[in-house]
C-alpha atoms as one frame of an Amber mdcrd trajectory, in Angstrom:
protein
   0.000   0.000   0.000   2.493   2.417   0.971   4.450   2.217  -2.547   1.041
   3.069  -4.161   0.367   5.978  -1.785   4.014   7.367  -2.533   2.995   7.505
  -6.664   0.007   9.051  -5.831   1.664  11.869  -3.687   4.096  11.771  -6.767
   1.776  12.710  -9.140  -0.509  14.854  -7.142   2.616  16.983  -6.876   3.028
  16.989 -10.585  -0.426  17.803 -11.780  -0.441  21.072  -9.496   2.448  22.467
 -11.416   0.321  23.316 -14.200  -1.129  26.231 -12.803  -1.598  28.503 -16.079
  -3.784  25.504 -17.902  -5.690  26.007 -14.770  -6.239  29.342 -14.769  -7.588
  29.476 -18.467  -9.785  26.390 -17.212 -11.067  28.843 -14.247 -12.202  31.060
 -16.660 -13.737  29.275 -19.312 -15.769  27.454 -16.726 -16.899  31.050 -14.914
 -18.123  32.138 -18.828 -19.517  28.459 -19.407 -21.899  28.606 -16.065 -23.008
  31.636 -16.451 -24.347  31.062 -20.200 -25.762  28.013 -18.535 -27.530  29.388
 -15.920 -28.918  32.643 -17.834 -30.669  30.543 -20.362 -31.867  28.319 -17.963
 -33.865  30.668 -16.186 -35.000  32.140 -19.180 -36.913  28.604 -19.532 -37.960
  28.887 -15.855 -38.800  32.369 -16.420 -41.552  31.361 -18.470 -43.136  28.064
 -16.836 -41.550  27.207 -13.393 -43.688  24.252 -12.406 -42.696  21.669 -15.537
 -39.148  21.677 -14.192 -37.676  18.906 -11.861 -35.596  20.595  -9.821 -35.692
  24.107  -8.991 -33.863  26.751  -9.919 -31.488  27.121  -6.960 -30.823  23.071
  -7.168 -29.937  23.330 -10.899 -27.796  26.544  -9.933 -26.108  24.204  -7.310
 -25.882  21.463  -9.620 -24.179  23.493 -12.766 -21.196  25.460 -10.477 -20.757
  21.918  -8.837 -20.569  20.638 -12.466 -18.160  23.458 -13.461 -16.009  23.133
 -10.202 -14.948  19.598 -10.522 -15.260  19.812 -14.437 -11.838  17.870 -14.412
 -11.967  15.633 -11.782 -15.468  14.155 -13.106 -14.973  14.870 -17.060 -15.044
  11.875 -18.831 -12.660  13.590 -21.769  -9.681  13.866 -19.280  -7.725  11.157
 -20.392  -3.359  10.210 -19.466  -1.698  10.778 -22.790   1.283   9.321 -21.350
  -0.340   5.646 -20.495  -2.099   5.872 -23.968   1.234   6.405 -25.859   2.549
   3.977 -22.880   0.613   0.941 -24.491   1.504   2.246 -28.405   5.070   2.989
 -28.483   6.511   0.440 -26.183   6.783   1.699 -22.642   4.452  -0.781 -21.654
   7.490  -3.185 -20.958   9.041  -1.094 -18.583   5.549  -0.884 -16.434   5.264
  -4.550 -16.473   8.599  -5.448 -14.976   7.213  -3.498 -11.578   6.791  -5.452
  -8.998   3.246  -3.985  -8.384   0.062  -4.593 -10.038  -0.473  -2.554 -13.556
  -4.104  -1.856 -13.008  -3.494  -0.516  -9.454  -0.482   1.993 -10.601  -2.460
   3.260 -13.172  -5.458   3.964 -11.167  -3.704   5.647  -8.519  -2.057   7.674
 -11.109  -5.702   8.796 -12.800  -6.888   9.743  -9.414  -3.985  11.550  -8.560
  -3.562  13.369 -11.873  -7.855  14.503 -11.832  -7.277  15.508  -7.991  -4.381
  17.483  -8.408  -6.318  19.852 -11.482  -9.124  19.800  -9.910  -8.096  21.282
  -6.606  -6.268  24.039  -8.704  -9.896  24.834 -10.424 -12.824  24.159  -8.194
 -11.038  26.443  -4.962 -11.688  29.748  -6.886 -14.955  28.796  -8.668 -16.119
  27.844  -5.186 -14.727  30.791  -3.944 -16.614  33.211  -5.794 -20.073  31.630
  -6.438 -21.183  31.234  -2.906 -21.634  35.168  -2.720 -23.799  35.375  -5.925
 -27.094  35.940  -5.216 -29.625  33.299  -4.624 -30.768  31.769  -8.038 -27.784
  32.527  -9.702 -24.776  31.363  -7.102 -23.852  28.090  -4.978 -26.002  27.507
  -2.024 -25.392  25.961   1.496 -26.011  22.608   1.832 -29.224  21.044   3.308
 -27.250  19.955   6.491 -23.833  18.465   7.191 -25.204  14.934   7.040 -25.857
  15.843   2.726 -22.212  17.799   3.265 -20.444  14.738   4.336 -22.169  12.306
   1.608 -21.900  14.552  -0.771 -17.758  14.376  -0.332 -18.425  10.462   0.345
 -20.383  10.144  -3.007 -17.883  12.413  -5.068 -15.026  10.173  -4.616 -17.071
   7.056  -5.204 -18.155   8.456  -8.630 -14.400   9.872  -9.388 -13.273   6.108
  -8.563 -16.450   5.231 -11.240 -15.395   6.787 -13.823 -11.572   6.244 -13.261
 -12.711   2.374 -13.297 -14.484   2.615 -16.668 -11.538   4.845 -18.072  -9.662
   2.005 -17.036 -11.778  -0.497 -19.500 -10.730   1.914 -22.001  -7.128   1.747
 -21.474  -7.351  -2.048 -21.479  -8.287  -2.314 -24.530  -5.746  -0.375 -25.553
  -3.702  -4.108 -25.798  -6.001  -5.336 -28.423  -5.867  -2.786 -31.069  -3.775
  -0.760 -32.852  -5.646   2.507 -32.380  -7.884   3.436 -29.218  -8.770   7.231
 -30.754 -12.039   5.523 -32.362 -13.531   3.822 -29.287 -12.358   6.653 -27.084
 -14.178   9.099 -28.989 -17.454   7.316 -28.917 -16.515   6.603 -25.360 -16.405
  10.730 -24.158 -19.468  11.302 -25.974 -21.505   9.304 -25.136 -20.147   9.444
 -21.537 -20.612  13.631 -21.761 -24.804  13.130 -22.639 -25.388  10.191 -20.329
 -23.805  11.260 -16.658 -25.540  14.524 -17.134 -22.671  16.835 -18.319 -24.682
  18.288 -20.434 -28.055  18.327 -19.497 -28.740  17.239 -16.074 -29.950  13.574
 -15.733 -33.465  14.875 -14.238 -33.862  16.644 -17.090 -34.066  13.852 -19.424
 -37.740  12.202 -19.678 -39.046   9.681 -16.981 -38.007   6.490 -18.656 -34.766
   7.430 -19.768 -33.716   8.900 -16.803 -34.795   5.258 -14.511 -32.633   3.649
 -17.016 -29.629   5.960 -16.172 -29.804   5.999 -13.240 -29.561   1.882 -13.008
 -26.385   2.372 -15.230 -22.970   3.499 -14.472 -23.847   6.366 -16.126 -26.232
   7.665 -12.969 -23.216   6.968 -10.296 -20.461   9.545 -11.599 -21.801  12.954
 -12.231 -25.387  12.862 -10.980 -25.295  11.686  -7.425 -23.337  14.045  -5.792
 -24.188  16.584  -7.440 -27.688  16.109  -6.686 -27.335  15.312  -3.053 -25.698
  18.628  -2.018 -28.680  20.421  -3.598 -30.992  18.619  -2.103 -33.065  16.736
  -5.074 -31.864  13.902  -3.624 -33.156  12.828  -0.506 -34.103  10.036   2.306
 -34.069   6.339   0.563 -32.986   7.775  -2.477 -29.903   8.943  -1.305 -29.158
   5.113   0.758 -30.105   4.059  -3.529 -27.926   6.149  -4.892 -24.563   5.300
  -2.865 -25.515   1.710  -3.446 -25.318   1.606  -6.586 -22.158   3.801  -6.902
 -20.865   0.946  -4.934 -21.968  -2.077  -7.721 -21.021  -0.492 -10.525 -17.939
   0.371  -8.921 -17.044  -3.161  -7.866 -18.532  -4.529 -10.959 -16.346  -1.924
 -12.886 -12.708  -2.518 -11.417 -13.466  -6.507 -11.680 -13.749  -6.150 -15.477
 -10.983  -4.027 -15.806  -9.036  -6.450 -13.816  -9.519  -9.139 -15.961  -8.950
  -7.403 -19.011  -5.680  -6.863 -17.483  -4.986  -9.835 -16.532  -5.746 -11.391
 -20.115  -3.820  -8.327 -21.562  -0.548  -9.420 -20.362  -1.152 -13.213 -20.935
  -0.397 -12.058 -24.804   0.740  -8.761 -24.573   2.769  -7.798 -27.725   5.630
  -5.213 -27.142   5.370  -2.029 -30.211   8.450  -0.250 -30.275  12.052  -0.260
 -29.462
């Protein structure tokens, strides 16, 4: 454990070097929410009771979104394992005497941590004095505080898991870019990060929410604004718990067939 908590420290120390990337990230995100927000009240403006959440929830819900825009995007892949796999360097990971899978989810969390922290402080920062309707509320209570931290790592450890599928199958074809693009967007319309999952009609949205899809983006978001509540809440972190287990198991055996007949490209 302790060599996997060292690379993580290692890494989290590297990603918060990149400070100006952040700070054009910071902004972007600022212009992005606000766009957001403004036309969504325009909507609400006109017919407030067909929405499913109200307008301070979805306020809640879209800085929350922007805040930790890194640390839950689905398009925030490692270049480095990707060209890891393709030229070669692969070899030199698999003579560790640690597990493959493990390192390289370590090093995802550590890497999405790292930028995030460097974004979501001054987003945070700043919306929780615009005014109410526009800005980032208080919690319910600190019991929907605490989960909501609880249930953001579970779906950042989600979506590193199903990233992780993704860079499995990295050993069984030449070229990832295809299935990686299909894999962002459809992972960008389904958790929600673009419009929120309640948002989407009745039947679509039960489906979601029984996928992987549900656990990343949409339950902690969600819970700190208070649309989710009571046994929902208990449902919620239950299934962010399957998928997750359900998640790292496949990814596990990919890996483990992976270096049964792993192929070495490069020199």
């Amino acid at each position: 454990m302790k060599k996997y908590i060292s690379f993580f420290r290692l890494r989290f120390a590297m990603g918060l070097q990149y400070r100006t990337a952040a700070l054009a990230g910071v902004v972007t995100q600022f212009f992005w929410g606000f766009m957001e927000i403004l036309v969504l009240r325009a909507f609400y403006e006109a017919d407030p009771t067909v929405y499913p959440m109200t307008i301070e929830a979805t306020c809640c819900y879209i800085w929350l979104q922007q805040a930790f825009l890194v640390l839950l995007s689905a398009n925030n892949f490692d270049r480095e394992l990707i060209n890891c796999v393709t030229d070669g360097g692969i070899a030199y990971e698999l003579c560790r005497p640690i597990s493959v899978y493990d390192m390289w989810f370590v090093r995802n969390m550590a890497v999405k941590m790292s930028q995030a922290m460097l974004r979501c402080v001054p987003i945070l920062g700043v919306v929780i004095f615009l005014p109410e309707g526009y800005g980032l509320t208080a919690p319910r209570d600190a019991m929907h505080f605490l989960l909501f931290l609880w249930t953001l790592f579970a779906g950042l450890s989600v979506l590193i898991a199903s990233q992780m599928i993704l860079y499995m199958i990295m050993f069984f074809t030449i070229s990832v870019e295809g299935v990686k693009s299909f894999f962002v967007a459809a992972m960008d319309l389904l958790t929600g990060a673009v419009i929120p999952i309640p948002f989407f009609p009745e039947k679509i949205q039960r489906v979601l929410e029984l996928l992987p899809f549900g656990a990343i983006q949409n339950v902690p978001y969600r819970i700190y604004s208070g649309d989710l509540t009571g046994a929902q809440m208990g449902q919620a972190v239950l299934m962010q718990m399957f998928w997750l287990a359900v998640l790292a198991s496949l990814g596990k055996l990919l890996m483990h067939r992976a270096q049964r007949r792993v192929i070495v490209q490069g020199g």
